[in-house]
Each structure stands twice: as structure tokens, then as C-alpha cells.
N, C-alpha and C positions, 0 to 999 in steps of 0.2 A: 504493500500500500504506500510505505514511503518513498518506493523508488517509482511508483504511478503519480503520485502527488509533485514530487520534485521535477518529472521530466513534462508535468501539464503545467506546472510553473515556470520552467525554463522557456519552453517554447511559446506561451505565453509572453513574458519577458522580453527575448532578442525578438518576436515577431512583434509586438508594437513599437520597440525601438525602431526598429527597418524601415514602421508606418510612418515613425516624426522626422527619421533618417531621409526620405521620399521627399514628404510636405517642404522637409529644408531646402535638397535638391531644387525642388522647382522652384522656388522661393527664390533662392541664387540666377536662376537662369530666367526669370522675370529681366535681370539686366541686360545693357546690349553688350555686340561681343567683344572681344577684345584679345588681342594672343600675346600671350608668354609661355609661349614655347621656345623661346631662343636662351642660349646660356646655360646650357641644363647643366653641364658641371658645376658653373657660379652660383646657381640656383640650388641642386645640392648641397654644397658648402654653407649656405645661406640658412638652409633648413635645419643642417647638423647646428650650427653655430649659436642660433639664435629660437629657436625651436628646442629640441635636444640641450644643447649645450646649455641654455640661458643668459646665453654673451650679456644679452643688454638689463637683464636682470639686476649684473652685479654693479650698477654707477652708486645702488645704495646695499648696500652690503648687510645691514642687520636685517632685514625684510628681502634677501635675496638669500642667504641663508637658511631662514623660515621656510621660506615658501619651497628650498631643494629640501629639505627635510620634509616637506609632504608632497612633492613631484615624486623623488625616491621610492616612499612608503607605497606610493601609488603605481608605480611600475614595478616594483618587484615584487610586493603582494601579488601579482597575477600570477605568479608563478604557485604559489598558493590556494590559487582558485582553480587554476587548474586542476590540479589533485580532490579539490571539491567537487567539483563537475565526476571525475572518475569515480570518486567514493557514490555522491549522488545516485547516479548511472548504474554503476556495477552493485552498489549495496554492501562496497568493500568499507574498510575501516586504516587511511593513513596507506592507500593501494600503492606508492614510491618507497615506502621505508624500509621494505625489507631487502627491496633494491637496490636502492642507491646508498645506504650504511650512511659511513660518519658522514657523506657528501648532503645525506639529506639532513642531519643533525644542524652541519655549518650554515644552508639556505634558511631552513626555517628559525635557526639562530640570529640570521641575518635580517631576517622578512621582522625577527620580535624587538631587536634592536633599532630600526627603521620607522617600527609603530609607535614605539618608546618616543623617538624625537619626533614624531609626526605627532602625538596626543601634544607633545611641549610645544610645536609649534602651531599647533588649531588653540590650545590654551590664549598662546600672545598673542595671535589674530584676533581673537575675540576682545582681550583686553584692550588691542590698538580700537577697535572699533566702538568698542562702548564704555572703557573707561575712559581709556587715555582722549577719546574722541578726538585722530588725529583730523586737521584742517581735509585734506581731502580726501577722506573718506566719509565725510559729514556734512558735505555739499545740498545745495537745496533739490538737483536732480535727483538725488540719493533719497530723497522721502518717499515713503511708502514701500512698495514691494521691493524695491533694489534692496536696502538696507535688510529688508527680513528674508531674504532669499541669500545674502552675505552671510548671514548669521545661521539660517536653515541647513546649508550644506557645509559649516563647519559644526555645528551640531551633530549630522550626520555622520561624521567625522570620526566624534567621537565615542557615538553610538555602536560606529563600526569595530574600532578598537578593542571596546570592551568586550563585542563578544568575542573576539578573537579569542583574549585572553582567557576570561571564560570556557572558552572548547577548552585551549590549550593547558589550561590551567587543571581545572578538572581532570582533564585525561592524565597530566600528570600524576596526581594522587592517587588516580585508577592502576597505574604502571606500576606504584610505589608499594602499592597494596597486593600486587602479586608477583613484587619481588625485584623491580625492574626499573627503568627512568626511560624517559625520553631524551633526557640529557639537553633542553631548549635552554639557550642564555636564559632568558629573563621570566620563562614558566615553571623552569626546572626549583625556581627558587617563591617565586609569586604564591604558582599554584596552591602549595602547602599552608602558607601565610591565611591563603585564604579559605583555603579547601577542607585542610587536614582535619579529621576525625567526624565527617558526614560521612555517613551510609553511604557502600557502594550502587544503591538505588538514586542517593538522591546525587551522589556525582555523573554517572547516568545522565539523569535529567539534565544536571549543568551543564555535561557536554553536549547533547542533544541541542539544547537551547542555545548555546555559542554557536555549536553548526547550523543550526538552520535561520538562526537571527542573523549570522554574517552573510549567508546563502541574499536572505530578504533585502539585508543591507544594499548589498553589493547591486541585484536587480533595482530595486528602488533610487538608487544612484543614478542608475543608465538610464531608468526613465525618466529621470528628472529631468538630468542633462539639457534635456533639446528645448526644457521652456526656463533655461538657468544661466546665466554667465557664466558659468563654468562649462559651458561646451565648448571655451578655450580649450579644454584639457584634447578635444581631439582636433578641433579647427585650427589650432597653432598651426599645426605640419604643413597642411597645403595651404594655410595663408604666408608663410614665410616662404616657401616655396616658389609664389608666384608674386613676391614682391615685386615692385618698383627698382629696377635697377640702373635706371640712368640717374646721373643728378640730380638732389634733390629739387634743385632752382628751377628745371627742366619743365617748363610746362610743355601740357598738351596743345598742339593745334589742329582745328573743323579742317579738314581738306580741303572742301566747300568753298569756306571759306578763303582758306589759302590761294585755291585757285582762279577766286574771281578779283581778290588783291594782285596776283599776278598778269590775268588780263587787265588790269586799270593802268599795271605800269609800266607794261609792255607794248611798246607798239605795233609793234610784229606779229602780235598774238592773234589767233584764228578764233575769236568769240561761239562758231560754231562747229568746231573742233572739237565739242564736249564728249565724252565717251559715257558709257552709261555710270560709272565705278563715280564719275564728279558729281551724280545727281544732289540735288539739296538734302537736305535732311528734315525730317519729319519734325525738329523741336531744335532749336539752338540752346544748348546747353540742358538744363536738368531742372523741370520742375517737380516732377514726382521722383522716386523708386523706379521707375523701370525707364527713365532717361538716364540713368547712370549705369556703368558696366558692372556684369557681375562679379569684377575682381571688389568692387567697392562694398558691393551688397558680403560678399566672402568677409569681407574687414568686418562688417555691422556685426556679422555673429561670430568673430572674433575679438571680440573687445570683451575684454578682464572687468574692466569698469573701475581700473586701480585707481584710475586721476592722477596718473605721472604726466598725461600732458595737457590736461588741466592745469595742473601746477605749476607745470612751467611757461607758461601762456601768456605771454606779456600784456594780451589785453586782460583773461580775465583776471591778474594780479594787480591791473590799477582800476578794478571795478565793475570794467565793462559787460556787456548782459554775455558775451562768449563763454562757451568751454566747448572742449573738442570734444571731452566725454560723452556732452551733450547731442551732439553730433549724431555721434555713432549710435548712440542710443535710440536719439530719435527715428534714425535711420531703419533700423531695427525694426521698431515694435512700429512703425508703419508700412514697411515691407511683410511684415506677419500678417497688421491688417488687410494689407490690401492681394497677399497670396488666399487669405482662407477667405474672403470676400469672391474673389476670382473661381476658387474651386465651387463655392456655393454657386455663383450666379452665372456662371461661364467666362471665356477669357475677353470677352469684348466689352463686359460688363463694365458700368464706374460706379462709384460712391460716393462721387462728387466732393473728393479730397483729395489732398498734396501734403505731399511732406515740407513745400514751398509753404507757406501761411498754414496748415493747419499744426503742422508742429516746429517747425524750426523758423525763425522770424526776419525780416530783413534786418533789423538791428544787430544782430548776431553777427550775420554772412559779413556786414562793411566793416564791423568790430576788427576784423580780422587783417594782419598786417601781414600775412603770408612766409612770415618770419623760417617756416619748417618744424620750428622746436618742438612742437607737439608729434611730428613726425620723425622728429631724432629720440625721441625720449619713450615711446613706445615698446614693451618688451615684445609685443610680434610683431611691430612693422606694419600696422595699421597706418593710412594713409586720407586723414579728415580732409588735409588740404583741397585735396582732389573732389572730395565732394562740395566744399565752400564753393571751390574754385567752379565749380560747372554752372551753382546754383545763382554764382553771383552774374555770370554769365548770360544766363536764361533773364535776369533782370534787365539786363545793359540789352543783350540783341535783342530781346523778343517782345517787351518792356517799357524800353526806354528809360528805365527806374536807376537815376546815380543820382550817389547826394549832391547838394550842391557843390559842396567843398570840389569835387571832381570835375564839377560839370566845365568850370572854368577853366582848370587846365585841360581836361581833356578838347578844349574848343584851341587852345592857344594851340597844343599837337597838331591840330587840324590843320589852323591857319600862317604857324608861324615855325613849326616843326621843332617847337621842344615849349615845356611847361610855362614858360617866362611869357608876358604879357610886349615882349620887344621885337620888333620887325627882324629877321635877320641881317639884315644888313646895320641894323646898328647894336650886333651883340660885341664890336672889339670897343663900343665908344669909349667903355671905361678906361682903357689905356692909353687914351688922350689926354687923360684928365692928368691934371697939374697938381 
């Protein structure tokens, strides 16, 4: 019965994962296209580096510390669950141990060590977020559900730990009791503390209830994932992967565009020479979610929501209504809106909203100094600029909408070919002067 119960759970499990794994999918490809497929070596490197490695993690080093102590915990527990999955399945009990001897003693030595600093570092996370209330993780975007779904999945965390130990614990005392040890770093010693001198019925139950509570744990995790900021834990990979790899300064340019700038200042140019690949384009620049590519919509559900480039935002640090977090947030949960809006109604369907005015504001978009910083300081290589940058875009071409402050140089570019209110011919006057 348990081994019927375990496998209607499992499959249960990975197949509604698959289900919100799908809904994300087309979510992403809501955007238009875009290729990064070139560089694949540098793109490799990129993924090890800053992915895997957590290159950009370590510019703060006590909270990059942390967070490798529960990255760790997190990748090599699976080597652990794996062995649960077999036990589950077969109806074995510890199905690698007889096998693999002291090599398995050293893994799940390793896997109890690893938990050890993963419980210490969900501890400090917690405390940074609700005592210590560091500045940006206490942001006014952060109200409501972000802040309790921070908290929710390092609760989970700790949830998960304990049964661990509990299995492992328990089974210890069970070993001890007919003669034997499992010899685990930190259960070998725990277990007893806590276990020693309960009935081998009710150690039993302890370990029962560690196995199938981390079993719960662990499924409840993955489904959460796809509606949590923490489906960084798998979106890292191929968003670092298909980073940005030219210069940061580099922006994008409309072909379209480019090309009708070239017949202006070409005389020679053949105006009806156009091939089909020059036609216009449906929208200049990006009023909604699916005017942006879907390397952008990849970044929205790649974002941690740590506020490293909040923080370093030189608008929102002298007030202004900006943050990049914001951004990507909003980015986000209106690309969700408007994919499960689209499944309900069909794909041609609207709802008569934008991610332009109904969640991200003009004040915001001009806030913005184009600086990069929020795109250097990123531990995956999330990329807001590029969304500003389109949105402000779609203001200016489609619009008409620049503040004033711009309007006037942007007219002096026109008429005088650089920002200054002075004729060209009188920009050397000053070197006259006496």
C-alpha cells in the first residue's frame, strides 16, 4: 500500500510540475524572437561562472556565503532523494548502503553537514528579513505576497531539515538497538540526544514520518517553485546562458528603422529596393509583454527579487519612483496575467491592459539614467535596461510622449546637430573671446 501510495504521489507530483513547466514555456515564447545562439563556448563559461559558480554573488561576501550554504544543501541532497525515490519504488530500506560501504557513510555525512549550514543559513535569512529589516529587502514592492513567499520557502527550508534528521536520527537509534551504527556525522550523534530510550515502535514511526515528510517536503517544493521566486533555483542556467554578451553601452537598433535613416542620407539609395526582411514593424518599441523578446520575459522569471540592483540605482537612491526590481516584477506577474488570460480566451484575445500604464508608469521609465548598474550588479545577468529601454521607446516613436527637459535638446539634435541651442557655425566663437 505504501509503495501504491508513494508512486500515485510521485506521478502526481512531476506531472503537475510538467503542467506549470508548459504554462511557463509559452509564457516565455508570448515574446518576439530573438537569437543567441552564437558564442556557445563564451556562453558556456558564462553559465558555469555565474550560474554554477556564483561569480557575481561574491561582490558581498556574508550573504554570498549564506546563500552557497543553501545552493550546496540543495544540490547535493538530491543525491539523497534519489535513494528515496529507490526505497519508495522498491519498498527497500537505505537500497545504496550495502553497496557502496564507507563511500555511502562519507555522502550522506556530507549531504548532514551541508543541512547543518543550510538550517544556519535559512536561520540568518530570516533574521536579515524580519529583524534586522535590511533596507532592501523591505522595499514598498516587497509588500504583500513577495515578503511572505520570502519567508514561506525558507520556512520550508526548515521544515525540510528537520525531517531529514528525524529519518536519520531515529534510524540511528534503531541501528544502535540491534547492535550497529550508521556511523552519519551529525545523526550518529543527534539521533541518541534525541531519540535514545523510545520504543522500537515508536522510533519506527519517527523514521517513517522523516521519510515520508521529506518525500512531501521535497514534492511541495517543486510545486511551488513555478508560482515563487525561487524558480531562480532552475531559470539561472539558461538565463545566464543566453545572456547579453556584447557591451553593456551597446544598445539595440529597429532595422526599420535603421534603414529608412539610411535612405534619408543616402543619395544613391533605391527607396524601392525594399526586400521583404525591411518591412515595418507591427509596434515600435514595447508597450505590452509580448513587444519584448522572450530573452526579457526568461529574465522576469529569473529574478531572485534580492534588490542588489535596486540598490544600486542611482535614481532610486536619491528618491526617484524607479527600481529595477520593480521592473522585472512587474514584468512578470503581467506576462502570467496576460499568458493565462490568452489560454482562457484564445490567443487573439485582449484584456484591455499593458504592462505600459497599467503596471509600470512613465515616471519610472524617464527616472532612469541608463547608467547599467542594475545590470552589472545582478547575480544572473538579468537585463531591466532593455526592457526600460524599449518601453521608453514605444513613448518617443509611437507617442510622441518626452519630457520637456528633452524635448528641447532633442529639437537642437535636429536643427543644429548636437544638444547646445548655437548655430554650428558659431560653436569655435568662444575662442575669440578675449
Amino acid at each position: 500500500m505504501q509503495q501504491f501510495i508513494f508512486g500515485v504521489l510521485t506521478l502526481f507530483s512531476f506531472g503537475f510540475f510538467a503542467f506549470n513547466l508548459r504554462k511557463i514555456a509559452q509564457n516565455i515564447h508570448m515574446g518576439l524572437p530573438l537569437d543567441r545562439s552564437d558564442r556557445k563556448a563564451e556562453r558556456w563559461r558564462t553559465m558555469l561562472l555565474v550560474a554554477l559558480g556564483q561569480k557575481k554573488m561574491f561582490t558581498r561576501p556574508i550573504p554570498a556565503l549564506l546563500h552557497l550554504a543553501l545552493y550546496a544543501a540543495f544540490v547535493i541532497t538530491q543525491i539523497e532523494l534519489i535513494e528515496i525515490l529507490v526505497d519508495g519504488i522498491s519498498g527497500s530500506h537505505r537500497f545504496f548502503q550495502n553497496g557502496l560501504g564507507g563511500f555511502y557513510t562519507f555522502m550522506i555525512s556530507f549531504i548532514e553537514v551541508l543541512s547543518v549550514l543550510a538550517f544556519i543559513g535559512t536561520i540568518a535569512f530570516l533574521a536579515r528579513r524580519n529583524m534586522l529589516k535590511l533596507p532592501r529587502l523591505n522595499m514598498k514592492e516587497l509588500a504583500g505576497w513577495p515578503t511572505q513567499d520570502a519567508n514561506l520557502i525558507l520556512v520550508f527550508e526548515l521544515i525540510l531539515i528537520s525531517f531529514i534528521f528525524t529519518m536519520n536520527g531515529a534510524d540511528e537509534v534503531l541501528q544502535r538497538y540491534a547492535g550497529t551504527s550508521n556511523g552519519f556525522a551529525i545523526s550518529s550523534w543527534l539521533g541518541p540526544i534525541l531519540f535514545e530510550g523510545k520504543s522500537t515502535y515508536t522510533l519506527h514511526v519517527l523514521e517513517q514520518i522523516g521519510w515520508w515528510g521529506h518525500i512531501v517536503m521535497v514534492y511541495t517544493f517543486m510545486n511551488y517553485l513555478p508560482y515563487s521566486k525561487h524558480l531562480h533555483i532552475f531559470m539561472a542556467f539558461p538565463n545566464t546562458y543566453y545572456s547579453k554578451l556584447e557591451p553593456k553601452g551597446q544598445f539595440t537598433n529597429m532595422q526599420s528603422v535603421t534603414n529608412e535613416v539610411k535612405l534619408m542620407l543616402d543619395p544613391n539609395a533605391d527607396p524601392y529596393a525594399a526586400t521583404a526582411t525591411d518591412a515595418a514593424p507591427s509596434r515600435f518599441g514595447a508597450k505590452d509583454v509580448n513587444d519584448l523578446t522572450w530573452k526579457n520575459l526568461m529574465d522576469a522569471y529569473s529574478c531572485t527579487e534580492c534588490g542588489r540592483c535596486t540598490s544600486a540605482c542611482p535614481a532610486n537612491t536619491t528618491g526617484k519612483l524607479l527600481s529595477p526590481r520593480k521592473i522585472m516584477m512587474d514584468t512578470r506577474d503581467r506576462m502570467v496575467e496576460l499568458g493565462d488570460f490568452k489560454r482562457k480566451n484564445g490567443q487573439d484575445a485582449e484584456d484591455g491592459k499593458s504592462l505600459l500604464g497599467s503596471y509600470i508608469t512613465e515616471e519610472e521609465l524617464w527616472a532612469c539614467t541608463s547608467c547599467n548598474a542594475c545590470v552589472q550588479e545582478c547575480p544572473v545577468n538579468i537585463d531591466p535596461l532593455s526592457i526600460i529601454m524599449d518601453l521608453r521607446r514605444f513613448l518617443v516613436m509611437e507617442e510622441s510622449k518626452v519630457p520637456t527637459e528633452l524635448t528641447g535638446m532633442l529639437t537642437n539634435i535636429e536643427n543644429n546637430g548636437a544638444p547646445w541651442q548655437f548655430a554650428p557655425t558659431e560653436r569655435m566663437n568662444w575662442a575669440n573671446e578675449e
